[in-house]
N, C-alpha and C positions, 0 to 999 in steps of 0.2 A: 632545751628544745627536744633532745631525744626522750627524756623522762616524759615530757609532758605526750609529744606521740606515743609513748609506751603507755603510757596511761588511758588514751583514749581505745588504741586496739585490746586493753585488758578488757574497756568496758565494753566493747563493741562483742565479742567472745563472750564475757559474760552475759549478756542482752542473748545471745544467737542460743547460746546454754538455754536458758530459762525458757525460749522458744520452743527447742528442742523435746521439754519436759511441759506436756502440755496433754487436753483432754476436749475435746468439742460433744457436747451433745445437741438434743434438739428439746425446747423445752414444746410445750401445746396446751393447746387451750381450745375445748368445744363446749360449746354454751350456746342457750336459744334463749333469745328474748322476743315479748310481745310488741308490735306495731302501734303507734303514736300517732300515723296518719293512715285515713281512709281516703277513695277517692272514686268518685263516678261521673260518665257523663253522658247527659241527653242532647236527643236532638230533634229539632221543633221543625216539622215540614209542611209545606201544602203543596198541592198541584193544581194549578189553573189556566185554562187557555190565554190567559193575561200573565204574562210576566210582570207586573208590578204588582197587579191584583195576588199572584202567588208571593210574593216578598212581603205584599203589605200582612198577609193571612199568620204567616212562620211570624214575623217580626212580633207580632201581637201575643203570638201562641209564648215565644222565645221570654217578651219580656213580663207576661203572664206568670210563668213559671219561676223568674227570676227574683219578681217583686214577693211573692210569695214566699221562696226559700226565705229572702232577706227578713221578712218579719217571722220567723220560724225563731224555735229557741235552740236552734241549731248551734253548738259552743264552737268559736274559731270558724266560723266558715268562710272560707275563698271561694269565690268566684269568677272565673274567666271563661270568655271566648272562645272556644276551640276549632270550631271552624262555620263559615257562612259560603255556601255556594248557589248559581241558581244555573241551570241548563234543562235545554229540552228531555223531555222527558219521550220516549220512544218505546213501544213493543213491537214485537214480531207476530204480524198477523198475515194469513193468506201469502204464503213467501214474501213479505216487505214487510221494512218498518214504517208503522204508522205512529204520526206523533200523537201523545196523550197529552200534549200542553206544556208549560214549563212547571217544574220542580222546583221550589225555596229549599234550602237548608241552614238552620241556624244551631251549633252546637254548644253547650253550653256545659262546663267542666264544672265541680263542684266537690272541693276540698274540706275536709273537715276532723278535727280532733278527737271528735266523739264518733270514734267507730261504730258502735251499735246503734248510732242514729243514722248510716247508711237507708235503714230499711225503711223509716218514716219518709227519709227523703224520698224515696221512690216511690211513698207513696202520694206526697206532696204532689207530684210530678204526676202521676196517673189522676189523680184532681184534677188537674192544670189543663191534662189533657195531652201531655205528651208521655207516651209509652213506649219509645222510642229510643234503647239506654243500653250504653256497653262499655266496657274497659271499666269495670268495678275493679277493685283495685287496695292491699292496705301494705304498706310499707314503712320504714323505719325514717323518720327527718334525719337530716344532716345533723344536728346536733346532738339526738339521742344516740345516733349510727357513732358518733365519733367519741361522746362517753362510752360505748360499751364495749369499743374497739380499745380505749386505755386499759376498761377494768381487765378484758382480755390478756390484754398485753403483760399486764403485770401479773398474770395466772399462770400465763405461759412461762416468762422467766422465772419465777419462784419455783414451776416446773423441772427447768432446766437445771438451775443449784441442787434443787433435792436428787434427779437423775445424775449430776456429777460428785455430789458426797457420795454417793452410795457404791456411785463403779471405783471410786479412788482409795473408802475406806476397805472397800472388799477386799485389795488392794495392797492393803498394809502402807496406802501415801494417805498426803495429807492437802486439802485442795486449797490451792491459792488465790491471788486478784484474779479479776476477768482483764483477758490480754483482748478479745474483741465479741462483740455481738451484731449479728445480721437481722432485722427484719424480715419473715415471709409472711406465709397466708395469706387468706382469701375470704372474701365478706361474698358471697352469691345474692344476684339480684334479686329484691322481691319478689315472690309467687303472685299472680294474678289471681283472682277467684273467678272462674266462667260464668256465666250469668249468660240468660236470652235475651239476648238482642231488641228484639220485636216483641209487642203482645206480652209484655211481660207482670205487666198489671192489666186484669182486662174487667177487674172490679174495682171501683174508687172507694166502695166500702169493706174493702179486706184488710183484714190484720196486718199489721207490719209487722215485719219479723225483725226478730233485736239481732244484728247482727255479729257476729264474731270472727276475728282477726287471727287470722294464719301467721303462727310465730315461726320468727326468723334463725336460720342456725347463724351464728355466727364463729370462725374458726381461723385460727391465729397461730403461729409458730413463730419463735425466734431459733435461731444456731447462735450459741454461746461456746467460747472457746476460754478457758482455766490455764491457768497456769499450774501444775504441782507441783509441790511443797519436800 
């Protein structure tokens, strides 16, 4: 019984040793990759002194523009809803408001693989007759985000070993297992690209411009802590 506790506080002192004789660095990793998704969206209005009359005008404009994307040779395109609203519509004239009739609004979101065809889309859209477009938009999908965040990762740590050879052989040690590794870093949200709102195609026969995607930093650290040798 006594041997067998003597045995275990050697190991436990040995373990606290080898703790003791130890190195932490920080490995890193900055790298920018290009965008996978684009993303914009319109929105189809009318205004008429008929609130249905103005719903029925948008709804037409809305699914005008929609049926049209759909047979486009648009690669991967999503389409969704973004928002439908209808209220009075009101200005400030002669100190009061006078109503100008009711408002439709039908928004219409428009996802797509092939970034550079952002720019026909808009112009699809100013065909259509809605010129009316914001929140352009290109960012990285969840699944390219999280491949590029492994190839990272592993940049990072082969970072960190080559930063720990170097401070241990300088040294005169010699670097041992890895006793722990921490994840950090930070992926920062995609940039928006600004775009006007309004009027933004005010010809249906202008050039669409090929669009191109604003690449993303992506930036990764791990804290690797060494044993030595």
């Amino acid at each position: 019984m006594k041997m067998l506790f003597f045995l275990m506080i050697s190991a436990q002192l040995a373990q606290a040793a080898e703790f003791d004789k130890k190195v932490t660095v920080n490995g890193q990793c900055f790298t920018e990759t290009s965008p996978d998704r684009g993303t914009i969206s319109f929105v189809a209005s009318s205004v008429d002194a008929d609130a249905k009359t103005a719903i029925s005008k948008a709804t037409a404009l809305y699914e005008k523009l929609r049926d049209q994307l759909k047979r486009s040779n648009t690669k991967n395109l999503e389409l969704s809803t973004s928002e439908y609203t209808v209220q009075e519509k009101k200005e400030w004239e002669n100190n009061k408001n006078v109503s100008k009739g009711f408002e439709a609004r039908l928004g219409l979101r428009v996802t797509t693989t092939d970034i550079s065809s952002l720019g026909e889309i808009i112009s699809i859209a100013a065909k259509a007759g809605v010129k009316d477009s914001h929140s352009m938009n290109t960012y990285l999908s969840e699944t390219k985000l999280n491949d590029e965040k492994k190839k990272c990762l592993d940049v990072a740590a082969k970072n960190a070993r080559e930063k720990a050879e170097t401070l241990v052989k300088s040294l005169g040690a010699k670097l041992g297992r890895v006793l722990q590794i921490t994840e950090g870093g930070a992926i920062p949200p995609p940039q928006p690209m600004p775009m006007m709102e309004r009027g933004m195609m005010k010809s249906s026969d202008a050039m669409a411009p090929s669009i191109e995607g604003q690449k993303q930093n992506i930036n990764q650290t791990v804290d690797v802590t060494f044993a030595i040798e």
